[in-house]
C-alpha positions as CSV (number, residue, x, y, z in Angstrom):
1,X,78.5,61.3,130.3
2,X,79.9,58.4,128.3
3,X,79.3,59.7,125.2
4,X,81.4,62.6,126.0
5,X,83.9,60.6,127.8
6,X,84.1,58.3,124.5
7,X,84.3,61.7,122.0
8,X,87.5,63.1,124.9
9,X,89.4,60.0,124.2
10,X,88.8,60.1,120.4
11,X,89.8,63.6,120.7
12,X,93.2,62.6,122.5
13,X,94.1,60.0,120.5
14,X,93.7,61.8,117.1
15,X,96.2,64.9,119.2
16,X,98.5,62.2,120.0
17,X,98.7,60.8,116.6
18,X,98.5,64.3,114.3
19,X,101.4,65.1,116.6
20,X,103.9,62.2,116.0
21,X,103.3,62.7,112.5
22,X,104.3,66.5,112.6
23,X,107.3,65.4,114.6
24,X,108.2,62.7,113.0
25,X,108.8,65.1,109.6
26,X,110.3,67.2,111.6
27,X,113.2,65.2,112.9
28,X,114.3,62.7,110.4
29,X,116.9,63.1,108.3
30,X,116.8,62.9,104.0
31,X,113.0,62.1,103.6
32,X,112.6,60.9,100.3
33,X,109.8,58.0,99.5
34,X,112.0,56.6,96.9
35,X,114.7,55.0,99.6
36,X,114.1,51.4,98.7
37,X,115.8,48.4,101.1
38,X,116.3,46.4,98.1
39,X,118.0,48.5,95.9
40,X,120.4,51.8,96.3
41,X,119.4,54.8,95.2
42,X,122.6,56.7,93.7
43,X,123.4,60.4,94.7
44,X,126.1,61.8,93.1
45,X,128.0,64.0,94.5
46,X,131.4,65.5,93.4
47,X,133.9,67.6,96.3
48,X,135.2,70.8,96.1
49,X,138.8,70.6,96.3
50,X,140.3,72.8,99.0
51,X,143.7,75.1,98.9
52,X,145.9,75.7,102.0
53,X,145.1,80.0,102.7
54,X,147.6,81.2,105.6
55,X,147.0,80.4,108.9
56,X,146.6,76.8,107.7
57,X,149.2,74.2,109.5
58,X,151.1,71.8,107.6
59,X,153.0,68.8,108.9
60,X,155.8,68.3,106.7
61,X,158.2,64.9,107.1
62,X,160.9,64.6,104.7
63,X,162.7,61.0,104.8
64,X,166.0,59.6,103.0
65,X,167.4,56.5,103.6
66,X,171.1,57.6,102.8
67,X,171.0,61.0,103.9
68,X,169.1,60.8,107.3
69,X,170.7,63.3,109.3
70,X,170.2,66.2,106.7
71,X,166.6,64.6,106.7
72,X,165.9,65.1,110.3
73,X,166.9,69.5,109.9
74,X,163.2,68.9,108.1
75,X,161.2,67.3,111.0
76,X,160.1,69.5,113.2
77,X,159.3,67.2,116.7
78,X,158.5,67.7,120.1
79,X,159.2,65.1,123.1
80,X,156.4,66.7,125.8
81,X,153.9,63.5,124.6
82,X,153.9,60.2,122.7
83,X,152.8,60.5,119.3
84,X,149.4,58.4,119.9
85,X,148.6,61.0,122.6
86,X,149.7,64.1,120.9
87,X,147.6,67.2,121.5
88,X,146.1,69.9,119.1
89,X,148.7,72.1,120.8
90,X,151.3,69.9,120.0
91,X,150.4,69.2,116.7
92,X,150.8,73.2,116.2
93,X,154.3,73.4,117.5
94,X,155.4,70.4,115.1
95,X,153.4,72.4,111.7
96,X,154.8,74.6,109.5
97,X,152.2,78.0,109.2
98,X,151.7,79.8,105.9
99,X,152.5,82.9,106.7
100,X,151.0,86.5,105.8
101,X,152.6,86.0,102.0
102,X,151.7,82.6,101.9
103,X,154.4,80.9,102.3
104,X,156.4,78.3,104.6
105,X,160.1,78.0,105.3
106,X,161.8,75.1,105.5
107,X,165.4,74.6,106.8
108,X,168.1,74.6,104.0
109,X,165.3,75.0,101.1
110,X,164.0,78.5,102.2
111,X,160.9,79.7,101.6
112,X,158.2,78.2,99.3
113,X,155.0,79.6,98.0
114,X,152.0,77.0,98.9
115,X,149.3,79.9,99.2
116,X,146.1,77.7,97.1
117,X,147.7,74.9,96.3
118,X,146.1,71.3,97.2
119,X,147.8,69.8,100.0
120,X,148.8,67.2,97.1
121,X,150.6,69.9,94.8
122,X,152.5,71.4,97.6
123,X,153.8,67.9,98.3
124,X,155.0,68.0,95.0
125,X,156.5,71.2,95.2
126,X,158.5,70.2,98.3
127,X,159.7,66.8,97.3
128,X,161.0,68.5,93.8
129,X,162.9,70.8,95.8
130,X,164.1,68.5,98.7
131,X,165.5,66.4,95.2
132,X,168.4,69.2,94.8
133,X,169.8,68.0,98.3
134,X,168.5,64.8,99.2
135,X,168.9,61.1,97.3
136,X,166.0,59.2,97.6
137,X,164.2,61.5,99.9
138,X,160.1,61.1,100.2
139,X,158.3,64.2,101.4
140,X,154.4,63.3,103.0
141,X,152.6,66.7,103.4
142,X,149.5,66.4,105.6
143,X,146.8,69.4,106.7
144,X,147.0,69.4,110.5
145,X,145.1,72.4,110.7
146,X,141.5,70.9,109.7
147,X,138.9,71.5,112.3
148,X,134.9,72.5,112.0
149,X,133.0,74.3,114.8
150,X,129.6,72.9,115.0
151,X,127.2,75.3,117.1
152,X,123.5,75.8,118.6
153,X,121.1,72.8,118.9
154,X,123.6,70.4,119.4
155,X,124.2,67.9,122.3
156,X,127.9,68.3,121.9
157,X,128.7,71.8,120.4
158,X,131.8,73.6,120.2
159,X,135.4,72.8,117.7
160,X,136.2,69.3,116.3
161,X,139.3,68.7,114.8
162,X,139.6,66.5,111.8
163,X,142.1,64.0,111.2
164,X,141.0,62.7,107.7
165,X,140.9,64.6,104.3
166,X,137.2,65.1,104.0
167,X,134.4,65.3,106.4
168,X,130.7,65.6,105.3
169,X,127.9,67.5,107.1
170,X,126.7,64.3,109.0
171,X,129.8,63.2,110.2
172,X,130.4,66.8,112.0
173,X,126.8,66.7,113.4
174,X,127.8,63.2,114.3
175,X,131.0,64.9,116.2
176,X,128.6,67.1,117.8
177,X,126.3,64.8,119.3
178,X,123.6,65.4,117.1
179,X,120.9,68.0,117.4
180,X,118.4,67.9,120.1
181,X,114.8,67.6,119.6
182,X,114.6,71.3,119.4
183,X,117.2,71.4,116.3
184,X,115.7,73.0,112.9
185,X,116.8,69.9,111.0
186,X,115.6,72.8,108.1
187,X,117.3,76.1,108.7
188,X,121.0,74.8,109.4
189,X,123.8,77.4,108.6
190,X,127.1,76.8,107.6
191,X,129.4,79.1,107.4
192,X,132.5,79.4,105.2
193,X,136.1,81.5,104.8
194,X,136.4,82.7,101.8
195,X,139.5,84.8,100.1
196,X,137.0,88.2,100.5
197,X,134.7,87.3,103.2
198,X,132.5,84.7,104.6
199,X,130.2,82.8,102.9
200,X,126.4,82.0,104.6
201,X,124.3,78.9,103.3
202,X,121.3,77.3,104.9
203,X,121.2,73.4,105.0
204,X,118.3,71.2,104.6
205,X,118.5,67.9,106.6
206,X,115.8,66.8,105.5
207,X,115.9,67.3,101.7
208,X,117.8,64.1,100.5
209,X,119.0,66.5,97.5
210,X,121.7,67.9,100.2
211,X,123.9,64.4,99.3
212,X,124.4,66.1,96.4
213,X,125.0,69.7,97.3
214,X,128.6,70.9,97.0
215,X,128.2,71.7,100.6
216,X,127.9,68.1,101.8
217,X,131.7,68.3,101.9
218,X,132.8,70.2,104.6
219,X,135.9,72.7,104.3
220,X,138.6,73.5,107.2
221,X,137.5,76.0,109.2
222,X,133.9,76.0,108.4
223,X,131.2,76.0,111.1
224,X,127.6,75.5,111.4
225,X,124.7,76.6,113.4
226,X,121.9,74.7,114.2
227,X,119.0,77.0,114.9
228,X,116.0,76.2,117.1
229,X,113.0,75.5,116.2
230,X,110.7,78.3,115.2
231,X,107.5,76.2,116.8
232,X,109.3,75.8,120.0
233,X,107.3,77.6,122.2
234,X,104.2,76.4,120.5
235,X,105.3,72.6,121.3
236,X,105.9,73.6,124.7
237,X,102.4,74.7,124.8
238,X,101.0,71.8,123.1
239,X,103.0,69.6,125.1
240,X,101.1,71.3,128.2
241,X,97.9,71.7,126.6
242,X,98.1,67.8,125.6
243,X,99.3,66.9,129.5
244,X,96.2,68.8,130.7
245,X,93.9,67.6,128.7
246,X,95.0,64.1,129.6
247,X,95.0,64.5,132.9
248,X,91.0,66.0,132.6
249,X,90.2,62.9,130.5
250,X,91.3,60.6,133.7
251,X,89.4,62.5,136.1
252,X,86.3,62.3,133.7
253,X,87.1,58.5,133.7
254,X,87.7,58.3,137.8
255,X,84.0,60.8,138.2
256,X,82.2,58.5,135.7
257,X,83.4,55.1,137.6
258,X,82.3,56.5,140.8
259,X,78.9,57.9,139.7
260,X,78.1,54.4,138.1
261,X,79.1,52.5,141.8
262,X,77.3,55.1,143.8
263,X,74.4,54.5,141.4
């Protein structure tokens, strides 16, 4: 009896352990055995550089300090909140959208043509023509229109908007809540608008080489899907098997310490 009792919990342990090492490579992030604490490891990495399409939002402010009132025909502004609380919603009313030709109009310039241009470049196109009416006008252009959706195995899924010019992968997951335990930290899918279509990648969280994929930098609009794990019925079951098996050791334990006191 103590011989088997002594092979059950050898037996258990060895389950418990085999099984915190499969999980443990399954849930941490950019395994690489190189990561030193003494010395960074460099991944380069260089980022696409996105285009406003139509449908994107741009807020446009135009400033002059001797022609203000012809300034303020350019501002677009609501009064319904304070600008620290303004709302997605809000934010919308006070854009300017890039129409179906791919273009914006502004008051007194007319329409321009910013259709895949960098944010940056259509500032330059506005400020050059705000020039022919205002002196010393500044134009600031910004992308209001930037969110991700992050889907699946997350704690926290659904949109995100961002208010900064670049996002990366971990910083929309971190958005999201992170995935649960039953995330593919292998098999995630992002999801990307492109001029003829949509465009399907899967993500390796896991393989440090994704810090330099041209995919670590998110676009606007793109989403991602965390899938489940393939194994997760097969935990479940291991997770049972391992609970049962625990609990069979103990009563072996409890029927051996009574058979030895009743001897």
């Amino acid at each position: 009896m103590q011989i088997f009792v002594k092979n059950s919990l050898i037996i258990a342990v060895s389950m418990v352990l085999l099984t915190s090492c499969y999980y443990n490579k399954r849930l941490v992030y950019l395994q690489d055995d190189s990561f030193s604490e003494s010395q960074a490891k460099l991944m380069e990495n260089k980022r696409s550089t996105y285009r406003v399409q139509i449908n994107d939002i741009l807020s446009i402010k135009v400033k002059s300090s001797t022609d203000a009132q012809v300034s303020d025909l350019f501002n677009i502004t609501t009064t319904t909140q304070a600008p620290m609380f303004t709302s997605p919603g809000n934010l919308f009313l006070e854009g300017y959208s890039i129409d179906a030709n791919g273009q914006i109009t502004l008051p007194i310039i007319g329409p321009l043509t910013v259709k895949d241009l960098t944010v940056e470049e259509a500032q330059d196109l506005i400020q050059t023509n705000a020039n022919r009416y205002l002196k010393n006008a500044t134009v600031i252009v910004k992308l209001i229109s930037f969110k991700i959706t992050v889907l699946g195995e997350v704690n926290n899924p659904g949109y995100h908007y961002v208010y900064n010019n670049q996002i990366t992968i971990l910083e929309a997951l971190g958005l999201a809540g992170d995935l649960t335990p039953v995330g593919s930290r292998k098999n995630v899918k992002l999801i990307r608008q492109v001029s003829n279509g949509s465009e399907v990648v899967l993500l390796d969280l896991t393989d440090p080489a994704l810090l330099k994929s041209k995919y670590f930098f998110l676009m606007p609009n793109d989403a991602l899907y965390v899938e489940p794990l393939k194994a997760r019925s097969r935990r479940l079951n291991l997770e049972h098997l391992t609970l049962l098996f625990s609990a069979a050791t103990t009563a072996i334990l409890i029927l051996n310490y009574l058979d030895n006191n009743n001897n």
